[in-house]
BARO-460693 format. One record per residue: x, z, y of N, C-alpha, C in turn. Coordinates in steps of 0.05 Angstrom, whole numbers, plus 5000, padded with zeros to 4 digits. Atoms other than C-alpha are relative to their C-alpha. Layout:
! BARO-460693
XZYXZYXZY
...
***
This chain:
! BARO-460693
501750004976500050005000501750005025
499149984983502549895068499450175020
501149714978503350405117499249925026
501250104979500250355185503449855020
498150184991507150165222500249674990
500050295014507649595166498249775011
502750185008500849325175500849935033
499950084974502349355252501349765008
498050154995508449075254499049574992
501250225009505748505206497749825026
503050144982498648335254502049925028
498850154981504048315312500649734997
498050295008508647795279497049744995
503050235003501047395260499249945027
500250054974499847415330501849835014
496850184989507747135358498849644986
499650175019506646665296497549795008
502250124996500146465310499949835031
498850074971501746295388501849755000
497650145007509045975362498749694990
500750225019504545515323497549805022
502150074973500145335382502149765013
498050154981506545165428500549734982
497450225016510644795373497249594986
502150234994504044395354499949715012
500550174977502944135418502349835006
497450174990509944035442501249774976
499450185014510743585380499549715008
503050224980505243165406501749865019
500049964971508243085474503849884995
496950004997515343045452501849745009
497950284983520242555498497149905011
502250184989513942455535498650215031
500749764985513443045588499949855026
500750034977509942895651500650105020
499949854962511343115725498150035017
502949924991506243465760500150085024
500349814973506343635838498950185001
501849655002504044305845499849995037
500149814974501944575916499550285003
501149865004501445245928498350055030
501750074970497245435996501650285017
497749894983502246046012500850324984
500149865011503846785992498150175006
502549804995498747195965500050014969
499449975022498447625908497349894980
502150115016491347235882501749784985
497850265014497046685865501850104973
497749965022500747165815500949854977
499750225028499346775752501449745011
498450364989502146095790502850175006
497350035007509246465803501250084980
498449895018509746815742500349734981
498950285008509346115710502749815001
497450134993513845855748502550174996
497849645008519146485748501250024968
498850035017518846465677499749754977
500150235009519045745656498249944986
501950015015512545735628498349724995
501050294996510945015643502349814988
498450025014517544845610498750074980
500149955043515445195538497749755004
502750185006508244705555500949754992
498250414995512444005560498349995023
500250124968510643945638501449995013
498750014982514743795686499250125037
501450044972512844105756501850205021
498149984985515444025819497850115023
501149874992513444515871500049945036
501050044971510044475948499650175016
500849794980508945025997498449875026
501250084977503644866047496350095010
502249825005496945136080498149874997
501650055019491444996042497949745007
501250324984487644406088501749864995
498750275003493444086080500049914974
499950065020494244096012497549894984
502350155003486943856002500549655006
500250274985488743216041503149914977
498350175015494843115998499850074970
501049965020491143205935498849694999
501450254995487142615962500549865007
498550244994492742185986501849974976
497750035025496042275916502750054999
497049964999502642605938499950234988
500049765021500143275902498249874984
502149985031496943325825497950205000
501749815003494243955825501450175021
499449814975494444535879499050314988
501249715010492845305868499350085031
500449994970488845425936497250035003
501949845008482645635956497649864995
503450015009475345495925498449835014
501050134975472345365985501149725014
499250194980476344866018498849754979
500050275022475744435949496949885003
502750064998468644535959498549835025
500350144972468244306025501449645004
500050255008471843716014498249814987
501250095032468443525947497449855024
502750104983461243535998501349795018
498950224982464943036044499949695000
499750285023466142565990502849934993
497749945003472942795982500450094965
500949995017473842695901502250214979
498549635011477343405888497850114971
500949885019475543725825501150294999
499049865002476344445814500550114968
499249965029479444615742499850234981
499449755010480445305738499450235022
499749834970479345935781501650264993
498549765010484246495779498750245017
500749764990480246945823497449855013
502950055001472346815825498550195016
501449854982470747395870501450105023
499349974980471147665934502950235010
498549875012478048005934499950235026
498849844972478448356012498850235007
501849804987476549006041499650015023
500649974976473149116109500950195013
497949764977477949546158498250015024
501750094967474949736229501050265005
499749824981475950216281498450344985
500149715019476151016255496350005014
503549974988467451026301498749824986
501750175015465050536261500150074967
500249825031462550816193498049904983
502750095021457050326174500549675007
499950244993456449606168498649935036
502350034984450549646215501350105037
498449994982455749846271501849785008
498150244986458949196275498149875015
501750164980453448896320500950075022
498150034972457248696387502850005005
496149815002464648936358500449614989
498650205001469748376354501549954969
499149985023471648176286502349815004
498450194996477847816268499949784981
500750265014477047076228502349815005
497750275003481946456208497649785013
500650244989479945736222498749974983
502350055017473245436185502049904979
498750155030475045226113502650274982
498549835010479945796106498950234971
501149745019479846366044498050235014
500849824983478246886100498049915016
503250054981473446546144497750024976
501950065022469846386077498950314994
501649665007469347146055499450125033
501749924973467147326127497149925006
503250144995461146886127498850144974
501849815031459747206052499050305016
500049754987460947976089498149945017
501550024981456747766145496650014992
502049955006450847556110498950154984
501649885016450648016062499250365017
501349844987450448526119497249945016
503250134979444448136152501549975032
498750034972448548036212500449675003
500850294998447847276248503150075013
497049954997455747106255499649835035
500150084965452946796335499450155011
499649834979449547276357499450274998
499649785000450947916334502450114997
497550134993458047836330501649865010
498050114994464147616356501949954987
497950035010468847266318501649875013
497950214988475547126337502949864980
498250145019480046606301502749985007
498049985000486846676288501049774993
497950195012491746106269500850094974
499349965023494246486211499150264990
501249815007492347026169501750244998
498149784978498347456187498850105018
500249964978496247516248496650255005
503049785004489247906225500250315005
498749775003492548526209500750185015
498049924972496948536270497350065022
501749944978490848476317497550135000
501249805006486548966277502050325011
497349744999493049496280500150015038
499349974957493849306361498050035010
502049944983487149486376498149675016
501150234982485548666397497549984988
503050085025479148646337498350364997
502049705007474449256321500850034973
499749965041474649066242501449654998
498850245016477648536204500850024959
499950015031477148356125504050024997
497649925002484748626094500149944977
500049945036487848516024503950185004
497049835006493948906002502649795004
499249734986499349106033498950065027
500450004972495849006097497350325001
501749735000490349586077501850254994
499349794991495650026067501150095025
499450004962498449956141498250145012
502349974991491350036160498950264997
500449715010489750686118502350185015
497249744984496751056152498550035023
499850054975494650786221496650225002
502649875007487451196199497749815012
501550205005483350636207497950064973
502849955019475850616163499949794987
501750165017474750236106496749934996
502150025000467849966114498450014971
500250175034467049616045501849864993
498350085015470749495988498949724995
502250275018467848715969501049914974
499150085042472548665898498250214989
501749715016467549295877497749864995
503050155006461048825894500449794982
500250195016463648395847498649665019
501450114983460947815894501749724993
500150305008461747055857500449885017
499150144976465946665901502249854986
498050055007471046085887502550035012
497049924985477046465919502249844994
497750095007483046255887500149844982
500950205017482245545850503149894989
498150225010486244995807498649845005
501550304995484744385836501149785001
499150285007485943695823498149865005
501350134985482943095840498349874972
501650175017478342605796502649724979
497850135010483542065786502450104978
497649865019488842605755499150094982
501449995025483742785708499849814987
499550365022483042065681502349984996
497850125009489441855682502650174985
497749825004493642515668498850274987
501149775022488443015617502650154991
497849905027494243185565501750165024
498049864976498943375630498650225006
502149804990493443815663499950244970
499549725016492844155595501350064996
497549855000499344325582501050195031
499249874989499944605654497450175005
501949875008492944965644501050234984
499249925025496545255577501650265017
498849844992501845545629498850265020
501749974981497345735686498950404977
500549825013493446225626501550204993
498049865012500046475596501050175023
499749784981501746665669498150265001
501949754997495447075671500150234981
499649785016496747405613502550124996
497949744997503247715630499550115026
500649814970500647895701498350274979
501649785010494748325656501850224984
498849775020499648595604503150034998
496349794998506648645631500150035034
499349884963506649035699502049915011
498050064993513649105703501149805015
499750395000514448355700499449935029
502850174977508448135747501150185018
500449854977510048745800503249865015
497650124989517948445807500149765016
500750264995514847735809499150035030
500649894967510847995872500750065019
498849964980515348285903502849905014
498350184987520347765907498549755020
501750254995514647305924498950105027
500849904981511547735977501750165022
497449904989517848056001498450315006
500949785004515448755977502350165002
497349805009520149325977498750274990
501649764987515249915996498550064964
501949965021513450205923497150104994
503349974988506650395943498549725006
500150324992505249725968499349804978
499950225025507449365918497950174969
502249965019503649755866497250015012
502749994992497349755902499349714998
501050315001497849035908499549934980
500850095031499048875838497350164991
502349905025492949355812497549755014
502450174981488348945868500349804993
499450345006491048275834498350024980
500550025026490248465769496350054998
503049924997482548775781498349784998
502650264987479848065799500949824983
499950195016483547635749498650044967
502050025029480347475675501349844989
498450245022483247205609498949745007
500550335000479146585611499049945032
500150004975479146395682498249735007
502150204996472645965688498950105029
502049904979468945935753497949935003
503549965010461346095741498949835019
501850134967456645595788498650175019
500649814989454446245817502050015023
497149964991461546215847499149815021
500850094981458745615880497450005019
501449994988452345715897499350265022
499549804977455046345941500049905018
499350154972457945835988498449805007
502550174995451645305984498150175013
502649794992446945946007501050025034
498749934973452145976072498749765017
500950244984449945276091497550015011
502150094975444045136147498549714988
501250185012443444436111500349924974
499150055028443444176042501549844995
498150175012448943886006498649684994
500550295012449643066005499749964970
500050065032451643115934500250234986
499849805021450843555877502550255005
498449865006454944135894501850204979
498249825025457544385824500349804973
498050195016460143665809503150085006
495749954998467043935834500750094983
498149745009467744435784500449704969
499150175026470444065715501750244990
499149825019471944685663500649954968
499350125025472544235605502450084986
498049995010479944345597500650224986
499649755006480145055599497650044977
501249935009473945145563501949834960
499050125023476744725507502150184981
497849765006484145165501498550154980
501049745000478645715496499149974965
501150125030475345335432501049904982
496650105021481845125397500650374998
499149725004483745965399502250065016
497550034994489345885443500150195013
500049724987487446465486499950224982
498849765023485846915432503250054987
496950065013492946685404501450105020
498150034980496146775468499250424999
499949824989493447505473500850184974
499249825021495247695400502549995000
497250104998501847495406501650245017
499449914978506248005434503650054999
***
């Protein structure tokens, strides 16, 4: 009879083995035939973790992909998704969505963070939502991650973002933080490390919105229509990596918290662990994004969509992985 170590040890190695047999599979397939994939990313932020731990630890290498990497903010990378100088982008939800209605033929693939990740900071007198009527909030430029969860926060306080508010738009989302902390805004939506700044400075958390759980395409994989036709097999092999990132953000801290804080230029061990738990909270093994996700941001609209708004999403790929075992494989494996 085997003793419990044995039996352990064994279901591990079935797990490695079972994974091993996944990779080697595929990469047979594929072999002397590895594609190059522009990546964009839209900038630093720890909803991106799974996209550097990928990259960081050559994870798109074990897939057979080749991909060569972009830094740029997130409008732009929409427009060079759709001029064909990027493949796929990791960037936000919204913008893809906004395109897509345009007639912009973005597809979104994957979502690594499907809900609303930010908390609402404001001035230490303000202690209710219902106190932001007349107070100055702070907001990015339309299409942004942040403008997007502002118009969510807004309506779900019942507040009309004309005229019971003031929003004022920043150029960058740096700059939110700074002009909540200097007294220029009343409140402004925060994600970590900038809520802990905020909490020293004794500043009020209004609402948490990663707690409401609140269906939103925050942080997407997007690609266009064309790179789906012509380049499937590529897409899933960097899909393959994309997941494998997620699953060492979930189950190796260590790892994911280093990754972060070379990526975010963390030092502050408070910081940096607060950020990572606030990553990890909102990501999910199988990273599908529910049409709930979109019909958050169709409810924002005044008019109705030209075209079908939840033709952007295309979850085929991932859903597939999911139906081959490759996630289960990937999470027994250790």
């Amino acid at each position: 009879m085997l003793s419990k170590n044995m039996l352990s040890f064994f279901m591990k190695s079935l797990g490695f083995l079972a994974l091993t047999a996944f990779v080697v599979a595929h990469n047979c397939v594929i072999a002397g035939a590895a594609e190059t994939l522009r990546l964009g990313f839209s900038g630093a932020s720890a909803t991106q973790l799974a996209g550097y731990l990928a990259v960081e630890q050559k994870l798109f290498d074990i897939y057979g992909v080749n991909v060569e990497l972009t830094q740029s903010a997130g409008t732009t990378m929409i427009r060079a998704l759709d001029s064909g100088s990027l493949h796929v982008a990791i960037v936000g939800g919204g913008q893809a969505l906004s395109a897509y209605l345009k007639g912009v033929e973005v597809r979104i693939i994957s979502g690594l963070v499907n809900t609303v990740p930010f908390q609402l900071w404001a001035r230490p007198e303000l202690s209710q939502l219902k106190d932001l009527k007349g107070k100055l909030i702070a907001n990015t430029p339309a299409g942004t991650s942040l403008n997007l969860a502002t118009s969510i926060l807004l309506m779900r306080a019942g507040l009309d973002p004309v005229k019971d508010v003031k929003l004022i738009a920043f150029g960058r989302i740096q700059l939110v933080s700074r002009a909540l902390l200097g007294g220029v805004v009343d409140a402004a939506l925060l994600s970590s490390p900038d809520t802990i700044e905020a909490r020293r400075s004794g500043l009020h958390m209004l609402m948490d919105l990663a707690t409401q759980r609140i269906a939103c395409p925050f942080t997407s994989v997007v690609t266009t229509r064309a790179v789906l036709e012509k380049s499937p097999a590529s897409l899933d092999r960097f899909l393959r990596g994309i997941l494998h990132g997620i699953k060492l953000a979930l189950t190796n801290p260590d790892m994911a918290k280093k990754t972060l804080g070379r990526n975010m230029r963390l030092t502050d061990p408070e910081a940096l662990e607060e950020t990572y738990q606030r990553a990890v909270a909102v990501y999910e093994r199988l990273p599908i994004v529910p049409k709930d996700a979109i019909d958050t941001v169709i409810k924002l609209s005044t008019e109705p969509p030209g075209r079908n708004p939840f033709g952007v999403l295309d979850m085929s790929i991932v859903e597939q992985l999911d139906k081959e075992g490759f996630v289960r494989a990937l999470y027994s494996a250790k």
